[in-house]
Every structure is written in C-alpha cells, then in structure tokens.
C-alpha positions in Angstrom: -55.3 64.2 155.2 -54.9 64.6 151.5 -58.2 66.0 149.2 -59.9 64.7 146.7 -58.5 66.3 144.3 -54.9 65.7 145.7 -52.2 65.6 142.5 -54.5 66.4 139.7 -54.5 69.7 137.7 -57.7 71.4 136.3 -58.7 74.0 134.0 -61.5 76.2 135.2 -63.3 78.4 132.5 -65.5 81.6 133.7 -62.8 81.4 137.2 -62.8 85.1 137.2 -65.9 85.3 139.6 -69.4 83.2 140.6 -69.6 79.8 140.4 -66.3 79.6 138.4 -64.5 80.9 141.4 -66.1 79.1 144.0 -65.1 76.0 142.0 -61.3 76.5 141.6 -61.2 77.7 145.2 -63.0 74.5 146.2 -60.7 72.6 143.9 -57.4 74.3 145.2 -58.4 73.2 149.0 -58.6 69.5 147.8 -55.4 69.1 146.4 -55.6 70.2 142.8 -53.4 72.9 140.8 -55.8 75.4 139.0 -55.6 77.0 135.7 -58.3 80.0 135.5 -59.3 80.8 132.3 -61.7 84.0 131.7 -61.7 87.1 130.0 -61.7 89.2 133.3 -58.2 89.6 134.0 -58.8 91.1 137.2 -61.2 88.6 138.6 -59.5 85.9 137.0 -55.6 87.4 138.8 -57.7 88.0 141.7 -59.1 84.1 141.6 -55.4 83.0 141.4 -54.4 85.5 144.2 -57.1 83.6 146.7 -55.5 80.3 145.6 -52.1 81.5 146.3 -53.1 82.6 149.9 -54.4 79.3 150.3 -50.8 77.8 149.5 -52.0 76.2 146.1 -50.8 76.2 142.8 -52.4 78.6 140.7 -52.1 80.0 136.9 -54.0 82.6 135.4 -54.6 82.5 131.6 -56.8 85.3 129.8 -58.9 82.9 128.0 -62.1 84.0 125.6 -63.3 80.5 124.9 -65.3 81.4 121.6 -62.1 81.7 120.3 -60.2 78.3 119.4 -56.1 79.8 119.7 -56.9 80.9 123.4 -58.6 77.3 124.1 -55.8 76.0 122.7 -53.2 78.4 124.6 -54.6 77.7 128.3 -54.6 73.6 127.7 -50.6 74.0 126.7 -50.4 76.5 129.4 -51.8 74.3 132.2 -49.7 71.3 130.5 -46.3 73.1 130.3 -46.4 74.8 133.8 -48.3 71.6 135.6 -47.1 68.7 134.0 -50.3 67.2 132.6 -54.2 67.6 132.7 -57.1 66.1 134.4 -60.0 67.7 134.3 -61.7 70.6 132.6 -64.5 72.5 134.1 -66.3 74.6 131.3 -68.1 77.1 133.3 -67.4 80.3 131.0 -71.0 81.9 129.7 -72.8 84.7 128.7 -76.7 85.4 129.4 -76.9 87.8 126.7 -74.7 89.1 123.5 -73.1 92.2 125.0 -72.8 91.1 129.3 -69.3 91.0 129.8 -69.6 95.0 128.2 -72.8 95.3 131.0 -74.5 97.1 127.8 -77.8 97.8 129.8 -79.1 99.3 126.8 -79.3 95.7 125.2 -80.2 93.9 128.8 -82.8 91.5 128.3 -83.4 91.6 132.1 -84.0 95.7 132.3 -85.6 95.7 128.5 -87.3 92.6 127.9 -88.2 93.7 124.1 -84.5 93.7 123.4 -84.2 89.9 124.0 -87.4 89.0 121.7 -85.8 87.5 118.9 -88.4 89.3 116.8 -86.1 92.1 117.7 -82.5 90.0 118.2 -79.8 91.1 115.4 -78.7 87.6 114.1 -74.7 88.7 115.1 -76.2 89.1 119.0 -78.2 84.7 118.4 -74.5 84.2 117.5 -72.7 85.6 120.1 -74.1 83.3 122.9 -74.1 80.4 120.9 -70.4 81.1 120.2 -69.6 82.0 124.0 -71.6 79.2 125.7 -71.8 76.0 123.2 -69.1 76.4 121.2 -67.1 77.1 123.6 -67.7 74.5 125.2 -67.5 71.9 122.8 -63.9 73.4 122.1 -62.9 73.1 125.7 -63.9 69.7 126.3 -62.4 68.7 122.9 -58.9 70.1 123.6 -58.6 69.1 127.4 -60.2 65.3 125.9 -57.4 65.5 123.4 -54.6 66.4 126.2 -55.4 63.7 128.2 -55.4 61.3 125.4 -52.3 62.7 124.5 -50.8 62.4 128.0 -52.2 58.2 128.1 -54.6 58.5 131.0 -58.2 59.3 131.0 -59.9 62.6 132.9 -63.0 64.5 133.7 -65.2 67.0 132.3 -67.8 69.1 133.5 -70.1 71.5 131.4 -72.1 74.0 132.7 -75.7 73.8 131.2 -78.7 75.8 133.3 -82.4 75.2 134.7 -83.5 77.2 131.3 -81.8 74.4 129.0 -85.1 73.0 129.5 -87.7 75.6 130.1 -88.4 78.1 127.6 -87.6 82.0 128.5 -89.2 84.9 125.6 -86.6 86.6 126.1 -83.5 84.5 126.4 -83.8 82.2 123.4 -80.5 82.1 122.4 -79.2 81.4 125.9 -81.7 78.8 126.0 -80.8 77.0 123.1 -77.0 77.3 123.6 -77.9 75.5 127.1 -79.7 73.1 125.5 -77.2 71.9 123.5 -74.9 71.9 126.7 -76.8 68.8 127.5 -76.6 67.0 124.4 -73.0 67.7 123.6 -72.3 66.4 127.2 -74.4 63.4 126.4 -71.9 62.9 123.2 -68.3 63.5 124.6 -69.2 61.2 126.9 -70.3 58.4 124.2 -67.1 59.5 122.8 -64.3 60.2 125.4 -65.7 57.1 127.8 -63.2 54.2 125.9 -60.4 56.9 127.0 -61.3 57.0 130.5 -62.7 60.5 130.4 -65.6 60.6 131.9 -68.3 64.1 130.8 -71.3 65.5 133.2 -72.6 68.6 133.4 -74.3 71.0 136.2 -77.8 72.9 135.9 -77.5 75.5 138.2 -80.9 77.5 139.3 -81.0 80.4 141.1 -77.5 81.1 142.2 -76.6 84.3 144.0 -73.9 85.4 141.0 -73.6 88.4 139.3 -75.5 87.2 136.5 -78.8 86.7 139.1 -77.8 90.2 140.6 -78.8 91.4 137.3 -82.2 90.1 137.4 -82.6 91.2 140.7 -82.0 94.7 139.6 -84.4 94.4 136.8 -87.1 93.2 138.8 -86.7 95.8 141.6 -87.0 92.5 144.4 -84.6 90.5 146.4 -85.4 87.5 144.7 -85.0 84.7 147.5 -86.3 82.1 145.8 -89.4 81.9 147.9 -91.1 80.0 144.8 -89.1 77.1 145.0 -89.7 74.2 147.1 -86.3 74.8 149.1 -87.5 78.4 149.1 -84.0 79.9 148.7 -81.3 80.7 146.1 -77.9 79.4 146.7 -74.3 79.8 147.4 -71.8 79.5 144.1 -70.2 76.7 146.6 -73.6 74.5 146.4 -72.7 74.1 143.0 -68.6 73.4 143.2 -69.7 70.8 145.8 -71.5 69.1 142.9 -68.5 70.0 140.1 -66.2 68.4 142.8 -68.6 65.3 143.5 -68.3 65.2 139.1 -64.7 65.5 139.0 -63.5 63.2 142.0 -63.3 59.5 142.1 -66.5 59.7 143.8 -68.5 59.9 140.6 -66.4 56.9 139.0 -69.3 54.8 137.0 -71.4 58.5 135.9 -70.8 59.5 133.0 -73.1 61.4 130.8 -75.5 63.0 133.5 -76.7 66.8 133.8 -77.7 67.6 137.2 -79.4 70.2 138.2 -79.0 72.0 141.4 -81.5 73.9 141.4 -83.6 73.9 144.8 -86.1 72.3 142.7 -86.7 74.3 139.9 -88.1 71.7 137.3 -90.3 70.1 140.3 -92.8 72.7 140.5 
C-alpha cells in the first residue's frame, strides 16, 4: 500500500533533531523524498542516515534559514536531485539569540533576567526574529516560488508555538517572532491559494525536545505536563502526525489554519 505522501518531495527545516526529525522520518515512511535543512550537520547527516535505513530518498543540505543564499541553495538542491517540489515544512527556530551555541550564560530559562528585554541587547531581539520569522517567510516564499515555477501547486507548513499567543517576560522576542508565524501563514495563504499552494501552521505545546529539556533543567522538575487537561507532554511524532495531516490530501479545502497541539494549553 503506497503512503500519503507517495511521489512528492519535501523540504524539512530544523530536520536535524525534535519535531523536525520526527517529521521527515514520518514523511520518508509515507512515500515522500526528504531534503533536511539545519545548521547541525550532524543531526541533520544523522536525520538523513535514519531515512536511508528506512530505504527512502534522502538529502542533507546545511541550511541557516536567516540567511536568504542557503534558502535559496536547499530549494535548487531538493529540485536538481529530486526533480521538483511539493511541500515545505518550516520547522527551523530558535528560543533564544545564542541556543544553537547552548550559551547558558545568556539562557533565559537558567537566568530569567537575561531574557527581560529591559536587559535584551537589540542584536539578541534580532537574532530570533531573523531565525524564526524571517526565516520563515523566506522558506515559504522560495518553495511557493518553485512550485509556481514547476506549474503545480503545493503545501506549506510553519511552525508557530502555544506562546504566539500568551505572553512569556522573558521570551518576548520568541513570542513576537511566533506571533507573526500566524499572521504570515494567514497571508501566504491569501496569496499562494490561486496557485494551488495551500499554507497552515502547527502550535506545538509542551513537546519533549531539546528545547523543553532545557526548561526542565532550569526548573529542577520533570515537567510532565500535569497542568494541562491531557496532563502530559508529548512525543515530536504527535506533532508530524498533524504536519502530515497539513501536508497530505487529507487537509485539501484548509488553508490558512494554525493548530495547536498542545494537550490543551490555551483551554485552561
């Protein structure tokens, strides 16, 4: 029985590890050839390893999405070596300025007064707005223009968070880069729809990533997600299940959605 995915060819952005992962993996078993795209050359090999094993078709790009000539390298990459494009998955961010360096010294989690933006040097507010909005915005732009290029239409998939719509003290600029996650979504898909592209976006909660390890350590608890009405965090695959749901035929008529999967979060 063929997969859902079964033909098509997808970029994957922050593939090296977490929810990126789980999602080219996911996509890989359905059918689909996988570009991963990350700045973690050894997650991101590693990511295309796993898909190799799995007898899929897998290329590995280092990709820093804030800067526009590596966007535009791993869309002619995936083209050249696949054949075309179909969807994009922007899951590449950043919670604070210097993560991918694991500066704890600047960790808003371990030292909440170095998040404050009272405290915030503007190049740090610029960072994470560069990371996770722009380079967004310049992912789904390229892929859109690929497969306009290429005469069919596509899919897209942003990833926004819970905290695009609750306020954190210490995480403003990760909050407001989310934020516009949503909007932008909201606007591709005004855009891209007379092309056949259709653009949604994930919220994820309280997913067990390295990002929520992190919080965990600062906190000194497990952090189960006890406080949630599904009283649990979740699996990086909870979330590709709802990336694949965006990105398969399945979704068809949605367009313009942000979901978030998030046990609840914004009920309570």
């Amino acid at each position: 029985m063929a997969g859902e995915l079964e033909g098509r060819v997808s970029i994957v952005t922050g593939g090296g590890s977490g929810m990126g992962r789980a999602t080219a993996l996911m996509f890989a078993r359905e059918g689909a050839a996988v570009a991963i795209a990350d700045v973690n050359d050894e997650g991101g090999e590693a990511t295309a390893a796993q898909i190799d094993d799995l007898g899929g078709d897998s290329l590995f790009v280092h990709t820093d999405v804030s800067r526009e000539q590596d966007v535009l390298n791993v869309v002619a990459q995936a083209a050249s070596k696949f054949g075309r494009l179909d969807s994009m998955v922007a899951a590449a961010g950043i919670s604070y300025a210097n993560y991918v360096e694991g500066d704890d010294a600047t960790d808003p989690f371990l030292h909440p007064e170095t998040g404050a933006s009272l405290n915030k040097p503007t190049e740090q507010w610029q960072k994470v707005i560069d990371v996770n909005l722009t380079g967004v915005m310049l992912c789904g732009r390229e892929a859109a223009r690929q497969m306009v290029n290429e005469g069919h239409g596509g899919t897209i998939v942003n990833f926004a968070s819970i905290l695009s719509y609750n306020p954190s003290p210490t995480l403003m600029d990760y909050c407001v880069s989310k934020a516009g996650v949503v909007m932008l979504t909201r606007c591709f898909a005004a855009e891209f729809g007379p092309h056949g592209i259709r653009v949604n976006a994930v919220a994820p909660g309280p997913i067990e990533t390295p990002m929520l390890a992190r919080v965990h350590r600062a906190s000194g608890g497990s952090g189960q997600g006890g406080h949630l009405p599904l009283q649990r965090t979740a699996k990086p695959e909870e979330v590709a299940d709802v990336v694949l749901f965006f990105t398969s035929d399945r979704s068809s008529y949605v367009t313009g959605k942000t979901l978030g999967v998030d046990g609840g979060t914004n009920t309570v």
